[in-house]
N, C-alpha and C positions, 0 to 999 in steps of 0.2 A: 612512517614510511612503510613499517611491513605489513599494513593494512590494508593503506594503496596499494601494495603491491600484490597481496592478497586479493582484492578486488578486482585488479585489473587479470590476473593469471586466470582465476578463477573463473571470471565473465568470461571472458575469449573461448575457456577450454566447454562452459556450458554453451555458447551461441554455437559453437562446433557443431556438439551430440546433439543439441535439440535445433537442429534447422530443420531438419523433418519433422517433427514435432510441429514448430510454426506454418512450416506449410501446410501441414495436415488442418492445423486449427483455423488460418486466413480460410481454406478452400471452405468448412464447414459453415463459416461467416458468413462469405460470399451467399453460399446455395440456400440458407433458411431467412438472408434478407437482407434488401439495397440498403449502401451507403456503406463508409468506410470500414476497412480493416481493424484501424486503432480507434484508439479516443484517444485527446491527450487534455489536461486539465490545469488550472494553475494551481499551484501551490509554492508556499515558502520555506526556500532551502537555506542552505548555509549563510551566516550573517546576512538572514533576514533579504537573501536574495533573492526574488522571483523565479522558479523557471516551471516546466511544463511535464507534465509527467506522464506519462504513457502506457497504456492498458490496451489489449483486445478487447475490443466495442464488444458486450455482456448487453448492451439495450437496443430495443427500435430505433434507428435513425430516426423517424417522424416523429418519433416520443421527446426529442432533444436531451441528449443523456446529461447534457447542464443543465437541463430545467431545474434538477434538485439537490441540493449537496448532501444529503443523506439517503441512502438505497436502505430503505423500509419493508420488514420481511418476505414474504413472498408478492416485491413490487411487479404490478402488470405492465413496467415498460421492458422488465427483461426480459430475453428472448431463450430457449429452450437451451440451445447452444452456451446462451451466456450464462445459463442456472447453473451451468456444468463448471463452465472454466470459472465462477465464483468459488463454488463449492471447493473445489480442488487447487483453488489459489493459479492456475494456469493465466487466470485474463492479468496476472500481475509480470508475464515476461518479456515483455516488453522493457521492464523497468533495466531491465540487462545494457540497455542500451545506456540508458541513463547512467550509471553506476559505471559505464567502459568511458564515458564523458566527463565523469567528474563530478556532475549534480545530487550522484546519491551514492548511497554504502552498501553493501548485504543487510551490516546490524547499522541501526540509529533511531534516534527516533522516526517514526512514521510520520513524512510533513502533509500536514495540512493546509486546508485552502485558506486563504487572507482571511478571510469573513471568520472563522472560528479562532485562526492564530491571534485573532485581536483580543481573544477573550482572555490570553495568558497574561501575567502580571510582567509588567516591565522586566523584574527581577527573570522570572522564569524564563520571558523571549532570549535574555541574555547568554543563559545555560542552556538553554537545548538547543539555541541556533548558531551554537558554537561551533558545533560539529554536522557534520553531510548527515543527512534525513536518510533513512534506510529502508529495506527492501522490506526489513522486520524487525521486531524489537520486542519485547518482553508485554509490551500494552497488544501488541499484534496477538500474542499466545493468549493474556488474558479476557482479549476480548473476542476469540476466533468468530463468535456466534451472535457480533454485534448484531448485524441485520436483523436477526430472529428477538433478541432483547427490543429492540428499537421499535420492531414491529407491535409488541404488544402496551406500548404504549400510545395512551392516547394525546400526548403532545411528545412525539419525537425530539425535536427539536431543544425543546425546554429541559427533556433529558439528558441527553446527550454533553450540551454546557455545562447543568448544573451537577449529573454525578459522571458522565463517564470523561467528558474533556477533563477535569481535573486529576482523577487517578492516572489518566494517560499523562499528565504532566509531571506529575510527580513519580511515575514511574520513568519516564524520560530522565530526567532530570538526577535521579537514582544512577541510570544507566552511564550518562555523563560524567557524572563524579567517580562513578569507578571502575571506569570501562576497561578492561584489557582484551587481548588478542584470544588469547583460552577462554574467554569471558565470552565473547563472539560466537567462537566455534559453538560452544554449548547453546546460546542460543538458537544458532542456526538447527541444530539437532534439533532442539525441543520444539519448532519451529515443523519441523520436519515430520516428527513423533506427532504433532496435535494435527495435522493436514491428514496423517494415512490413516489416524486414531482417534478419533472427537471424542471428547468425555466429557 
């Protein structure tokens, strides 16, 4: 309960202070190229529940930002605007939305989309989709510089499954068994510390 409760104080009093923020970032959208404001995406949330998750569109509309479920290092479908609200975790506030609804957390694990969630073992879907998917989590910090990793490989893809989806599982699944509320907050820091401070 004082997480919810956490979540929900907290989102309300950020949608506050950053609505000019948002406006600033929709208008920048807008002017460097058609088509929506957000992206929204599937992914699987709490007991293995479908819902949709939602980002400031970072690519060309014409490119179809679903064409790919991995964003590969300096990919040519992002747009100038979206290199930015990447880099600085911005295209992620939207998710505010989510998290004042109920589909997501600040901390939890990061849900992913069906097609990758398929690869976790029975056992693991059980624990990590126990609890609301989050904003950020401990695999978010370890991996801030996925793109750039991903990019210098020559099958993405095959990477991504075979070493990073599992670290991120068992880093999830870490977090699950022994998550508290102080546990959270420090994430959020370190969350915070690796965004203004890449290392």
């Amino acid at each position: 309960m004082l997480k919810r409760a956490f979540d929900i104080f907290t989102g309300l009093i950020a949608l506050i202070f950053l609505m000019p923020v948002f406006a600033l970032i929709a208008v920048a959208i807008k002017i460097e190229s058609p088509g929506p404001i957000l992206f929204s995406q599937l992914r699987v949330g709490r007991n293995q529940v479908p819902f949709f998750i939602h980002k400031f569109r970072s690519m060309k509309y014409s490119a179809g930002e679903n064409g790919s479920l991995l964003t590969i290092g300096s990919d040519n479908r992002i747009t100038g605007v979206g290199r930015v609200l990447r880099s600085s975790k911005l295209d992620e506030l939207p998710q505010l939305f989510d998290i004042l609804l109920g589909k997501m957390s600040f901390v939890g694990p990061r849900p992913e989309v069906p097609y990758f969630a398929d690869f976790y073992t029975l056992q693991q879907k059980k624990i990590i989709f126990s609890v609301r998917p989050g904003l950020t989590d401990s695999a978010s910090i370890f991996f801030i510089n996925e793109a750039k990793i991903l990019g210098a490989s020559k099958n993405p893809e095959e990477l991504y499954v075979k070493n990073i989806l599992p670290i991120k599982a068992s880093l999830a699944i870490d977090y699950v068994n022994g998550r508290t509320f102080i546990g959270d907050q420090i994430i959020l820091l370190k969350t915070l510390v690796k965004i203004f401070y890449r290392g």
